[in-house]
N, C-alpha and C positions, 0 to 999 in steps of 0.2 A: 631645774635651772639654778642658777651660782648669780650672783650677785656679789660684784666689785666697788668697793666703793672708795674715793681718795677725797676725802675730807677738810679742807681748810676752816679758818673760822669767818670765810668771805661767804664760800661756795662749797658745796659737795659735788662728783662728779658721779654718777653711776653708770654702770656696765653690765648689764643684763648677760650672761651666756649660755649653752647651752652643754653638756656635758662634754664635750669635744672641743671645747672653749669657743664657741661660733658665737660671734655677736646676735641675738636676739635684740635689744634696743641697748638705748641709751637715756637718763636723763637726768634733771638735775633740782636740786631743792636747796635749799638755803647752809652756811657751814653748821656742821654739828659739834662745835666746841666745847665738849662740857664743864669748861670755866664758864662758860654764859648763858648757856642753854639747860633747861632740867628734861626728865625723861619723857615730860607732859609736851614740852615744845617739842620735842623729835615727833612723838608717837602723833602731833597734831600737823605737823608739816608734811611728813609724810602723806596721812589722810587726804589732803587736800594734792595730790598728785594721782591721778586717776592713771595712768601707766604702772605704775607700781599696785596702788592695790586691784586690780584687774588680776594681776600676777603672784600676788603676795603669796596665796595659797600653795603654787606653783614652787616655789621657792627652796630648795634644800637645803643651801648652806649661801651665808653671806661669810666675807672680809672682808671687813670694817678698819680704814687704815685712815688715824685722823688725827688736827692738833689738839692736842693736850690729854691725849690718850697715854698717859702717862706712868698712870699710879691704879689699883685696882677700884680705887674708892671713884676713881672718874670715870674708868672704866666702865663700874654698876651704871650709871647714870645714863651709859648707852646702849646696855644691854636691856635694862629696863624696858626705855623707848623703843628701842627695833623690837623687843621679844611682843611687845602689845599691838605689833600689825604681824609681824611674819612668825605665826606662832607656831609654826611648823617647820621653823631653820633652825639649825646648826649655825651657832652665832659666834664670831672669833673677830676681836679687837685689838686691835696693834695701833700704834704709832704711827705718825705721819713719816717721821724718818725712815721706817723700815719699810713703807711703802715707795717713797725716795733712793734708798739702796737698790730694793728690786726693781724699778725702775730705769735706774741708769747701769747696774748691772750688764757688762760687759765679758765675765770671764775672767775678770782678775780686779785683784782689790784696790778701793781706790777713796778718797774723801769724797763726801755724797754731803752737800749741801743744799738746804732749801733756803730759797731768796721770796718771800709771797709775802701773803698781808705779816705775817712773822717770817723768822728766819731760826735758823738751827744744822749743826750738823753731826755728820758720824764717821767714823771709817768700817768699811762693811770690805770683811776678804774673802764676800762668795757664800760663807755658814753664819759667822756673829756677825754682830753691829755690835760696838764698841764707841762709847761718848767721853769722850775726856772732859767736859763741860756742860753743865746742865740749862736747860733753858730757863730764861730770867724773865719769859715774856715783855709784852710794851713797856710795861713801868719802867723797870731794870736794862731790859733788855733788847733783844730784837735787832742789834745792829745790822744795814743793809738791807732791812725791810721797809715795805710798802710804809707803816705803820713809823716807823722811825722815821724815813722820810720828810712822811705828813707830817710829824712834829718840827721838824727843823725847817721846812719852809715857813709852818706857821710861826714859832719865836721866831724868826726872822722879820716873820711882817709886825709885828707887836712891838719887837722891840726895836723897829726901824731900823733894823741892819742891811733889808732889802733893797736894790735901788729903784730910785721912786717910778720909771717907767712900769718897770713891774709891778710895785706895788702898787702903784693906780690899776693894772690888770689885772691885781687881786683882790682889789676891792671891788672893781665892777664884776667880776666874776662869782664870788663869793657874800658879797655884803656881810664880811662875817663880824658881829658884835662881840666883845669881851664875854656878855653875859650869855650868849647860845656856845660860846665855844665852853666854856666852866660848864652849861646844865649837859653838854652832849660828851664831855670828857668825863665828866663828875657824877653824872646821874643817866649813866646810858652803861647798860653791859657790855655793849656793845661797841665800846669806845676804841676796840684797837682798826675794828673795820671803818671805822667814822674818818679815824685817823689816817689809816691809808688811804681812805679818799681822795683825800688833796694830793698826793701822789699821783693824780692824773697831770694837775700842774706841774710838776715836776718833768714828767712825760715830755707836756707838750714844749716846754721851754729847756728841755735836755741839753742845748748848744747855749743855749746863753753862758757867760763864763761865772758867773754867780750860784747859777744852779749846777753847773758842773762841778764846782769846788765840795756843795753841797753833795751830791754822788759821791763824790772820790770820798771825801770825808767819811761816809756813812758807811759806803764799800771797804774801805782802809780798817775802818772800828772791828768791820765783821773779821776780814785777815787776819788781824793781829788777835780777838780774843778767841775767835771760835775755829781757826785753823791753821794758825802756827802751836798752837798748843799739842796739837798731835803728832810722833816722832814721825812718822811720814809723811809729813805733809809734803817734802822735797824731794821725795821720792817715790810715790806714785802721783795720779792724773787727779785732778778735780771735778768732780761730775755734780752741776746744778741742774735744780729744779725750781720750776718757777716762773711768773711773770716775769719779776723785776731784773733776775740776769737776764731773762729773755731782752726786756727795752734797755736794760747798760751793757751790753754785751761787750762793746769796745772799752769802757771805763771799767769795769771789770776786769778783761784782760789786762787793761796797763797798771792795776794793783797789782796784779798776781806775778806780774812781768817783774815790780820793785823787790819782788823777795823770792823772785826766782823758784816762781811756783809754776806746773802745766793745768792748764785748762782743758779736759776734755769732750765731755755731753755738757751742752747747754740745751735744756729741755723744756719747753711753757708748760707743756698738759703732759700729764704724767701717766695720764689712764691710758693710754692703750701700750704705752711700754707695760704697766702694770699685770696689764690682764694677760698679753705676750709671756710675762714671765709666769703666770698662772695658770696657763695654760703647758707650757712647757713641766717648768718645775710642780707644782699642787697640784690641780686640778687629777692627772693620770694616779696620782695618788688617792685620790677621796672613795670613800667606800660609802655605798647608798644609806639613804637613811631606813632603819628599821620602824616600823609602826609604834614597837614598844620602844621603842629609844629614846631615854630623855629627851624636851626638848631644852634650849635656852644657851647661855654664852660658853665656847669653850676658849678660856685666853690663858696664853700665855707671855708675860710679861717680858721675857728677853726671848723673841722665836728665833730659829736660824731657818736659813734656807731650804 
């Protein structure tokens, strides 16, 4: 069996298959970010999912496509974790981008953007993925994510920029104090998921014209830094991934409309385009595993299709 898996640092999505790519199950454990997770928390969240280890043994070959799988040294961190349950796979870690390309992958090249608790994009023509701009994460970065979001509602209500209907429904919804929002930004690894949290406010108040301005703004930041940078951007499609274009879908297009860009895949779950293109392109490729075969991660850093 193959194991798929698309990683954010919210959620993991897994996809059990069978060598003919036939879905066997599905299910899901917590994101495996390795900016905030060590190889002890993978290898222990897994544990605690009885569908996986029932199957572990089972298991041939995993692709592992997540955020911040970026560098090899973050990469160990997840090879570690998965080699200490599936210790009989063929182990291959990529990027959540490249999982994003093969995903919206259509037959011709196109900018491949993710909109989730982060944000990031690429231009993928079919073999490379190609980054003009590297990810800055929440701190720096992230514009038109969940996590950006969360932040600019909150200054908002802090610094009473919000108007006060709402901000009384953020107060009664939230009770959030100065001093939990500093321990849960400041002393939480976990701070960019926290932050996209209030992005459900966001969500629910989307027509208000205060939190719209706040979309477009957030939406607008990501245009201009992370996909007009690319010489295509006006001349092929834009294909996202993601909650967040999923609920701005309309506010999204009317950025993309200002700088005369096409919008094409807008995608929330990305896993079963994934597995679709795994089963096509990879999987008809894979050769069984041998008994003497190493076992443990085989990555490559920039893969093509």
């Amino acid at each position: 069996m193959i194991a798929i898996i698309d990683s954010g640092s919210t959620k993991s999505d897994w996809l059990i298959v069978d060598s003919e790519g036939m879905e066997q199950f599905r299910t899901k454990t917590i994101g495996m970010n390795p900016y905030f997770v060590s190889s002890e928390d993978i290898a222990d969240e897994i544990s605690k999912n009885q569908d996986l280890m029932k199957q572990a043994s089972m298991i041939s070959h995993i692709f592992f496509y997540g955020a911040g799988c970026s560098t090899s040294e973050y990469n160990k961190v997840l090879e570690k974790g998965l080699a200490q349950i599936f210790k009989k796979s063929k182990i291959r870690i990529e990027h959540d981008l490249l999982a994003a390309a093969y995903s919206a992958y259509r037959n011709r090249p196109a900018i491949v953007c993710i909109l989730g608790t982060g944000s990031n994009s690429c231009y993928f023509d079919g073999r490379k993925l190609y980054e003009e701009t590297p990810s800055l994460a929440f701190i720096l970065g992230d514009e038109g994510s969940g996590s950006n979001l969360g932040k600019r509602i909150i200054r908002s209500y802090f610094l009473k920029k919000m108007p006060k209907r709402l901000s009384r429904t953020f107060k009664e919804r939230f009770n959030l104090t100065l001093k939990e929002l500093n321990k849960n930004v400041y002393d939480n690894k976990f701070a960019n998921a926290y932050l996209a949290s209030f992005s459900r406010f966001v969500i629910d108040y989307k027509h208000e014209p205060f939190i719209q301005k706040i979309i477009y703004d957030s939406l607008n930041e990501f245009m201009i830094n992370q996909v007009l940078v690319y010489p295509q951007a006006k001349s092929v499609e834009l294909n996202f991934i993601g909650s967040i274009a999923h609920f701005y879908e309309d506010t999204l297009a009317a950025v993309a409309s200002e700088y005369h860009l096409k919008i094409g895949e807008i995608i929330k779950n990305p896993i079963d385009n994934l597995v679709r293109y795994h089963a096509i392109h990879i999987i008809p490729k894979l050769k069984p595993l041998k008994d003497s075969e190493p076992q443990g991660a085989s990555q490559e850093s920039k893969a093509s299709g």
